[in-house]
C-alpha positions in Angstrom: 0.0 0.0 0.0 1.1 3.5 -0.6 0.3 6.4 0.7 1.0 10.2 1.3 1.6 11.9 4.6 1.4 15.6 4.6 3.6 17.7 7.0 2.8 21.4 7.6 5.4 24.0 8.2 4.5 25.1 11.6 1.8 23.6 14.0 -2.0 25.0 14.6 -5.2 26.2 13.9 -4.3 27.2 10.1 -4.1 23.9 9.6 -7.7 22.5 11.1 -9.8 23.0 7.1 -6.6 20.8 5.9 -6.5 18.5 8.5 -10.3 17.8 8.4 -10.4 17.5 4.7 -7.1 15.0 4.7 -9.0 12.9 7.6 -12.2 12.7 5.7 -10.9 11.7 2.4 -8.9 8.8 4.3 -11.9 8.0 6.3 -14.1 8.0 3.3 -11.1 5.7 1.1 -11.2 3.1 4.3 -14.9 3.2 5.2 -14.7 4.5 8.6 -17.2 5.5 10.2 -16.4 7.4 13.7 -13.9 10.3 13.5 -12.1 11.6 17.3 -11.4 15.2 17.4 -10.0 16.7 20.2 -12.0 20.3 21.1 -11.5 22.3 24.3 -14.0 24.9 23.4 -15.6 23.3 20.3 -14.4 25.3 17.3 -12.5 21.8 15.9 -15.3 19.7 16.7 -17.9 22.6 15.0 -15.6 22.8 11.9 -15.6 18.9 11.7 -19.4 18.6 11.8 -19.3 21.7 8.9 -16.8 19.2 7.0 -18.1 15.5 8.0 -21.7 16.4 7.1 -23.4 14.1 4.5 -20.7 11.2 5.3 -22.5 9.2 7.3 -19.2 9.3 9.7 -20.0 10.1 13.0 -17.8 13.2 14.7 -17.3 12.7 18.2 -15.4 15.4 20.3 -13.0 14.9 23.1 -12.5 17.8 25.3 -10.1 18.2 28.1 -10.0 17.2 31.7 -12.7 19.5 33.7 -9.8 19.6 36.3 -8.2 22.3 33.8 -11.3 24.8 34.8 -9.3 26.9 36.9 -6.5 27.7 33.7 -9.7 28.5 31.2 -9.2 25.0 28.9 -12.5 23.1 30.2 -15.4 23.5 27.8 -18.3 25.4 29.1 -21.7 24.0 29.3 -22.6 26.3 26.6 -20.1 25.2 24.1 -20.9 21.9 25.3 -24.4 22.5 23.9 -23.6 24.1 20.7 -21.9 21.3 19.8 -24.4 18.8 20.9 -27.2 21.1 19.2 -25.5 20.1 15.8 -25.5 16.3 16.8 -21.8 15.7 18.2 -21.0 13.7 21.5 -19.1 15.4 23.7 -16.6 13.0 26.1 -15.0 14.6 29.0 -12.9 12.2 31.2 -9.6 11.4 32.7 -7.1 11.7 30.3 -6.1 8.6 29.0 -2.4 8.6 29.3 -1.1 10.9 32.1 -4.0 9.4 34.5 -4.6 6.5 32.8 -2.4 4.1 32.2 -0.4 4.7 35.2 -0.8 2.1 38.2 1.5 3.2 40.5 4.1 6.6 40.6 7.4 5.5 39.9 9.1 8.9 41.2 8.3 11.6 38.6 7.5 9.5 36.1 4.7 7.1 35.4 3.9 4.8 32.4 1.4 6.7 31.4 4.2 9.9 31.2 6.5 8.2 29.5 4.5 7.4 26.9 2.8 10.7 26.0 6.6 12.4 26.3 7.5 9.8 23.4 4.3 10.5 21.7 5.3 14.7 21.8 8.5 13.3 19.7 6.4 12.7 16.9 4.2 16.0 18.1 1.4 17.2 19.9 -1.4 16.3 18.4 0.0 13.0 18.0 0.2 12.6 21.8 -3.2 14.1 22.1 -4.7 12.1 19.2 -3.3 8.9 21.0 -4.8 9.8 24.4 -8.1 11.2 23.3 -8.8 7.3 21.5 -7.9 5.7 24.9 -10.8 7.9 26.5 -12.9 6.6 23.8 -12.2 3.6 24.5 -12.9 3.8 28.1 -15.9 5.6 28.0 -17.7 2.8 26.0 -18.0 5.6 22.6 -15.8 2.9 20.3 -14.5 -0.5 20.4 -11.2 -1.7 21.3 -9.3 -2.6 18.2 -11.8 -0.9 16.1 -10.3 1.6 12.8 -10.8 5.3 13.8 -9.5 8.4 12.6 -8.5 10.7 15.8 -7.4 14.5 15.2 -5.6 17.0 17.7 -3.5 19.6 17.5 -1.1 22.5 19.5 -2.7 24.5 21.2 -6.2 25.6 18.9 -7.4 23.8 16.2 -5.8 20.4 14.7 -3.1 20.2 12.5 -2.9 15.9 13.5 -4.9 12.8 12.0 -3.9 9.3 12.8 -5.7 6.2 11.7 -5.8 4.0 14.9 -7.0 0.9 16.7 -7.1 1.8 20.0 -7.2 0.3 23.0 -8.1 0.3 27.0 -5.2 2.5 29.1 -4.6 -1.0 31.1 -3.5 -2.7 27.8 -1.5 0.0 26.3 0.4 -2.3 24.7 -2.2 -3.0 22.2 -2.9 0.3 20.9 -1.8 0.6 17.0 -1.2 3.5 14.9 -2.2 2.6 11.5 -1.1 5.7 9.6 0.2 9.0 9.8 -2.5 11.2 7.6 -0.8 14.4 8.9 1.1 16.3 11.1 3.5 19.1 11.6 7.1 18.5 10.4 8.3 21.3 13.1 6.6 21.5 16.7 
């Protein structure tokens, strides 16, 4: 199989109309039908609906821990219901890596840390792409092992699309990144 990643010159929300229109095509190619996109205040997860509409591909948004109220990054109820007024799911849990996987501290650094700090190698939207499936996966929204597409991004917007099977945080080990649809080459 062959296929094309695309890698934008600098990370963020200039690239969320690319991003969206790279997942769908893929998304369309493979036949899947649930699409992940992480949304703190729903402007990725509105733009996706504008984009996914007439697919049959379900959007579902991902937004941030509620424990990140106090630093302004929690979704509101209001932009909670905008977003469900246009027929998204909203999931707000744990996140699935730095809470997640962890079982026990092991000084600083957990499982669950050292993972998402290897995932930021690649970027961060891959890390939060990753994490955002595992939530998912937890809160009952998709199977385990099941082909999704899962966008994120740095900062606002998305400028990341992975095609994934995830998985539950306690088997970690059995989460797969399929492909690479996008990213930025410099984050």
């Amino acid at each position: 199989m062959e296929s094309t990643v695309t890698y934008f010159e600098e990370p963020g929300r200039k690239n969320t109309l690319t991003t969206l229109e790279i997942a769908k095509k893929r998304a369309l190619e493979l036949g899947i039908k649930k699409v992940l996109v992480a949304s703190s205040h729903g402007y990725t997860a509105l733009e996706a609906a504008k984009v996914f509409e007439g697919t049959g591909i379900e959007v579902i948004a991902i937004s941030i821990s509620n424990s990140f109220q106090e630093l302004g990054w929690s979704m509101t109820p209001e932009e909670r219901s905008k977003l469900e007024k246009v027929g998204i799911n909203v999931l707000t849990g744990l996140h699935g890596l730095a809470d997640g996987v962890a079982e026990g501290f092991l000084g600083e650094h957990t499982p669950g840390s050292i993972i998402a700090d290897t995932l930021r190698m690649f970027s961060q939207g891959t890390k939060v792409a990753v994490e955002i499936s595992i939530m998912a996966v937890e809160a009952g929204l998709i199977q385990p092992g099941s082909e999704i597409i899962s966008i994120a991004g740095t900062s606002e917007g998305c400028d990341t699309a992975l095609v994934v099977r995830p998985s539950f945080a306690r088997k970690i080990k059995d989460f797969r990144i399929c492909e690479i649809l996008c990213k930025p080459r410099i984050a």
